[in-house]
Structure formats: C-alpha cells, structure tokens
N, C-alpha and C positions, 0 to 999 in steps of 0.2 A: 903606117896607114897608107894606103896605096892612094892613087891621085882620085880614082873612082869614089873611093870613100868618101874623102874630104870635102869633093864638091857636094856630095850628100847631104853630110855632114851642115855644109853652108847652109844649101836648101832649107834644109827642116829649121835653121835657125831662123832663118831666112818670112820663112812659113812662117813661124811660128811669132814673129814682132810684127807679121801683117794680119793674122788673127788677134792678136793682140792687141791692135791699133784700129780695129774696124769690129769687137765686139766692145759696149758700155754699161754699165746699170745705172740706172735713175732708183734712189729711193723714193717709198712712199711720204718719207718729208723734206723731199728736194723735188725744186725746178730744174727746168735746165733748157737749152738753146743749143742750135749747130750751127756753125759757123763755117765756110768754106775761102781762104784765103781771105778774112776778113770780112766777109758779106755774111749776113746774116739768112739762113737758106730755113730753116727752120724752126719753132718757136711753142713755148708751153710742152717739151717732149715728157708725155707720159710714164706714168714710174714702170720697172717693167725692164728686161734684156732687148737690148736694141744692137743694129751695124748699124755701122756709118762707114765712108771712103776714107779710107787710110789718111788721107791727106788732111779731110775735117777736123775740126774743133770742137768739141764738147763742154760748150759751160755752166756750171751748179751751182744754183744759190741754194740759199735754205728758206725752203719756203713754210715752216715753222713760224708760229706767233713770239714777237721779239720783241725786245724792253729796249728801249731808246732812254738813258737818262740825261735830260739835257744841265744845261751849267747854271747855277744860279742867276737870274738875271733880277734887276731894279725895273718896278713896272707903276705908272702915280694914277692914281685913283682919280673921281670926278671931282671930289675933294683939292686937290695936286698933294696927294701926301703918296710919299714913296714907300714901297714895299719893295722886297727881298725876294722873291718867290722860287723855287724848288720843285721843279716837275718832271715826269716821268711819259712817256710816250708808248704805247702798245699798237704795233703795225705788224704787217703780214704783207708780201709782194705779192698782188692783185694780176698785172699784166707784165708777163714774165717780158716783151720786147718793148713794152715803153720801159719798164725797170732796166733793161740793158741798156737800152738808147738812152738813157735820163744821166745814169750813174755808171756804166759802165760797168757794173753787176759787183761795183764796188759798196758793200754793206758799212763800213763808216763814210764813205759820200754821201749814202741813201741817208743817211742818219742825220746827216749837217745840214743837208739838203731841208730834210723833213725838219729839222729842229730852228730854222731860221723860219719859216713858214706859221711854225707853233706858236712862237716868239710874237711874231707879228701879228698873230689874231690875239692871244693873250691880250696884248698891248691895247689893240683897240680894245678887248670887250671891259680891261680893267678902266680902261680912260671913260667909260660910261656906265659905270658902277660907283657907289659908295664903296666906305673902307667895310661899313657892315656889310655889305653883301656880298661882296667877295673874302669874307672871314668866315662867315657864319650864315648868314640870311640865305641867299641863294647862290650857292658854290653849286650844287648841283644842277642845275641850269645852268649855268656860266661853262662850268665842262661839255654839256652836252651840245651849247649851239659852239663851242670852237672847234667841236669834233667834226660835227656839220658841215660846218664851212670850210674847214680843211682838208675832209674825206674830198671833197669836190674838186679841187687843185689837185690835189695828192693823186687822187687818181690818172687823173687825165694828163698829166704832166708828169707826175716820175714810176706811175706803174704800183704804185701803194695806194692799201687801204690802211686807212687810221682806222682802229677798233674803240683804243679808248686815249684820251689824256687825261691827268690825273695831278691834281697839287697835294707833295709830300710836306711843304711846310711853308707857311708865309711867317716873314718877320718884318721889324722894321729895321731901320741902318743901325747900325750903331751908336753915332752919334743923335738918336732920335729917340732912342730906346727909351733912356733914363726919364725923360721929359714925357713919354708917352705912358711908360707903365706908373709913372705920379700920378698924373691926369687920370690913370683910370682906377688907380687906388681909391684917388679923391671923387671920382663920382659914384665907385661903391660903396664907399662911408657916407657917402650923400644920402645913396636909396636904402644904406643899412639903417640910418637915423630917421627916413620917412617910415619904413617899414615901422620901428620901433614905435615912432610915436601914433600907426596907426595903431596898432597893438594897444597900446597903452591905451590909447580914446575907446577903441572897443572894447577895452577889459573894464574903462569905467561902464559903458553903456550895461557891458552884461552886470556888472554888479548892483548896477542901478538897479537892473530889472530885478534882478535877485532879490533884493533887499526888497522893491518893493512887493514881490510873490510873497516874500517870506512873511512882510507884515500883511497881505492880505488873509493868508494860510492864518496868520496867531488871529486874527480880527474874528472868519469864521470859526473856529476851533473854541475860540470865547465866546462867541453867541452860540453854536450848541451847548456845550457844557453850561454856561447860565440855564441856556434851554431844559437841559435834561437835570439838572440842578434842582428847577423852578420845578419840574413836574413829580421828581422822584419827592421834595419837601412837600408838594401837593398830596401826593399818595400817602405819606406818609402822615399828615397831619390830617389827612380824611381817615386813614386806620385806622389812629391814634383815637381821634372825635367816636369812630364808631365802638372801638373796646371800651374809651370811657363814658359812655353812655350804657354800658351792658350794667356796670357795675359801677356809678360812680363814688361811690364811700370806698370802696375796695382800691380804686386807684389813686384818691386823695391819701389812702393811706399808707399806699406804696412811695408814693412821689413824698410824703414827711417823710418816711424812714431813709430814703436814699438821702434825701438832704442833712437830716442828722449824720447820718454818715459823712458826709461830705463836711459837712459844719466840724465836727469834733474830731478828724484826723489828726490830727498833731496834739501833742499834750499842751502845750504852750499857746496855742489859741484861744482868744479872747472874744467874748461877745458882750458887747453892751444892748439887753433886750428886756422889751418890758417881758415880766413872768406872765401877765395874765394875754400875752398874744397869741394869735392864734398856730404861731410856729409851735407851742408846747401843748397842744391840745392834745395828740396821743401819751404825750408822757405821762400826764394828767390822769388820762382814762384812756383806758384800750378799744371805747366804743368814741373816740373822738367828741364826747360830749360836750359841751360848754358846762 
C-alpha cells in the first residue's frame, strides 16, 4: 500500500470515531444529560438522533417507572408495640439535573437515598397510629399521606417522583410472636363464645315467639271449629226437627229399628228390660201400638 493510501486509509478511520463520537440516540424510555469536561451543558435531552462535540459526555438513565424494594425494618406503633414491616417503593426520575446532581445518575444511590427518606415517614406516621390501623383499619390512608409527603422532598431534592409506596407484609419480632398470636386466639374465643351465647338468647327468643304463635294459631283453629262444629250440629238438628215433624211415627220407627239393631249385634248380649216397655213396642205390633 503506497504512503497515499495509508494516510487515507487513517483518515476515514479517523472520520469515522469522530462521527461516531458526535452522533447519539436517546430512547423513548430513557433520559439523558451532556456533559462537557464535567460541567453539566445540557439537561432532560429528548428521545430522538442527536450530535454532540466529540469531546462531550452523554449520560442515560432510565426513565421508566421502577420498584425500589426496601430492607425490612422494625417500626412501634402509638401503642410502643413493634412491628416488622416490608415495603416496596414505585418512582420514576422527574428532574433529570436535580437526579444527576442529587445521586450522580447512580440508580442504587437514588434508591438508598429515596428508601432512608421512606423509612423516616413510615416511622413517624406509624408512631401515631394504633397496631389496628396500620394492619387493617386505615393502611390506605397511611400510604397515601407518606407518599405525599415524600413526593415533596423527593422531588425537590433528588430529581424523583414517588408514584406509590406500598406495605408487602407486617409482622411482629419473633420473640413477640408466640405471646401475640395467643392473645389473639384468646380474644377470638372470647367474641366466638359472645357470638354463641347471643345466638343461643335469640334462638330462645325466636322460639318463644314460636311456641307462643303456635298456641295462638291451635287457640283460634279451636274456636272456629267449636264454631263451625256448633253451627253444622245446629243445621243438622234443625233438619233433623224439621223431617221429624213431616212424619213423626215413621221416624220413631226408624230410630226403634236402628236401636234393636244396635242392641242385638252380638249373640252374647244381654239385656235386663222390663217386656211391657216401650223399647218393645214395634216388636209388639208393627203399628207401635200400646
């Protein structure tokens, strides 16, 4: 290769790491910042094919929404009973040149940073909470004012927006455990034995009541039937009055024959009766005469 070449050759190499070093891409979920011998020259650069001077710096965060998980810490209630707590941090970097200035565009700094910060609102809003309310009662409110108040620092100070904080488990120590899950054994056998004996008081009540419908229901049920009892033996003894009056020989002589009937069913039936009474008056004579 001839000397002409070569230097060519350099050239286009040459070219070619200076194009290289003065064209960048920003994605669309990245930040980024230029730097010029350490001075920060510009800030929040747009996603998008950019130059810069060969000389510049180019720095990229990712400015994607990101999970911060902080370390267990022990945090005591208004009570002073200590808890275990377990939490998760969701941020996003807000101000891409306080983020750099704060942390150095170093994302586990941002994170320590931000999770000492957590730590310390946690703290107070547990220290003026019950154990109920920060179990169960009102956790959500408890997350929402520490996000509040921590979006407000966080911002202004390291370039982060807090989006959400979030409690993955509360416990208690260990050696607190044993004595606390008794304790709460023993006051749900407490409310299980109130429950019970309300139950039991209102299962007498309803049966009272029952018992007393029921005798009210057989009470009326017996006075109509006397009722309708009364009136059908009425009708019937007014019918009765009225056919024997049509004919009364005809029915005196119906009402003997049924009784003989009735008298002499069984062979072995006995009657001690005078002859001349007036039970035998048709057997007598078929016109019932005396």
């Amino acid at each position: 290769m001839s000397t002409k070449g070569f230097v060519g050759l350099i050239g286009l190499i040459v070219a070619f790491l200076l194009a290289f070093n003065t064209v960048y891409v920003v994605t669309e979920y990245q930040r980024a910042i230029m730097l010029e011998f350490g001075r920060l020259v510009q800030a929040d650069i747009k996603p998008g094919l950019h130059f810069k001077k060969p000389w510049a710096k180019v720095s990229k965060f990712d400015g994607r929404l990101l999970t911060a998980d902080m370390t267990p810490e022990s945090f005591f209630t208004v009570e002073n009973k200590r808890l275990v707590v377990d939490s998760y941090i969701k941020w996003q970097v807000k101000d891409v040149e306080t983020y750099y200035k704060a942390t150095n565009g170093d994302e586990a700094t941002a994170e320590n940073r931000l999770a000492q910060r957590v730590a310390d609102g946690l703290r107070n809003q547990f220290g003026r909470r019950t154990l109920h309310d920060v179990v169960s009662g009102k956790r959500d409110e408890l997350m929402s004012e520490i996000t509040a108040s921590i979006n407000v620092d966080a911002v202004k100070l390291l370039g982060i927006e807090v989006k959400d904080i979030r409690v993955k488990r509360i416990d208690f120590p260990p050696e607190a455990s044993q004595s606390v899950f008794a304790r709460m054994a023993a006051d749900r056998e407490k409310e299980a034995r109130e429950y019970r004996s309300q139950g039991k008081e209102q299962a007498e009540v309803i049966g009272a009541d029952a018992d007393r419908q029921r005798a009210v229901l057989e009470a009326n049920a017996y006075r109509d039937a006397e009722r309708i009892r009364g009136d059908g033996d009425a009708k019937a003894a007014a019918i009765f009055a009225e056919a024997y009056s049509k004919d009364p020989e005809f029915y005196s002589f119906v009402r003997s024959l049924n009784a003989y009937r009735l008298s002499f069913s069984g062979k072995d039936d006995l009657m001690v009766v005078d002859p001349k009474s007036d039970f035998f008056r048709y057997l007598k004579d078929p016109q019932g005469k005396n």
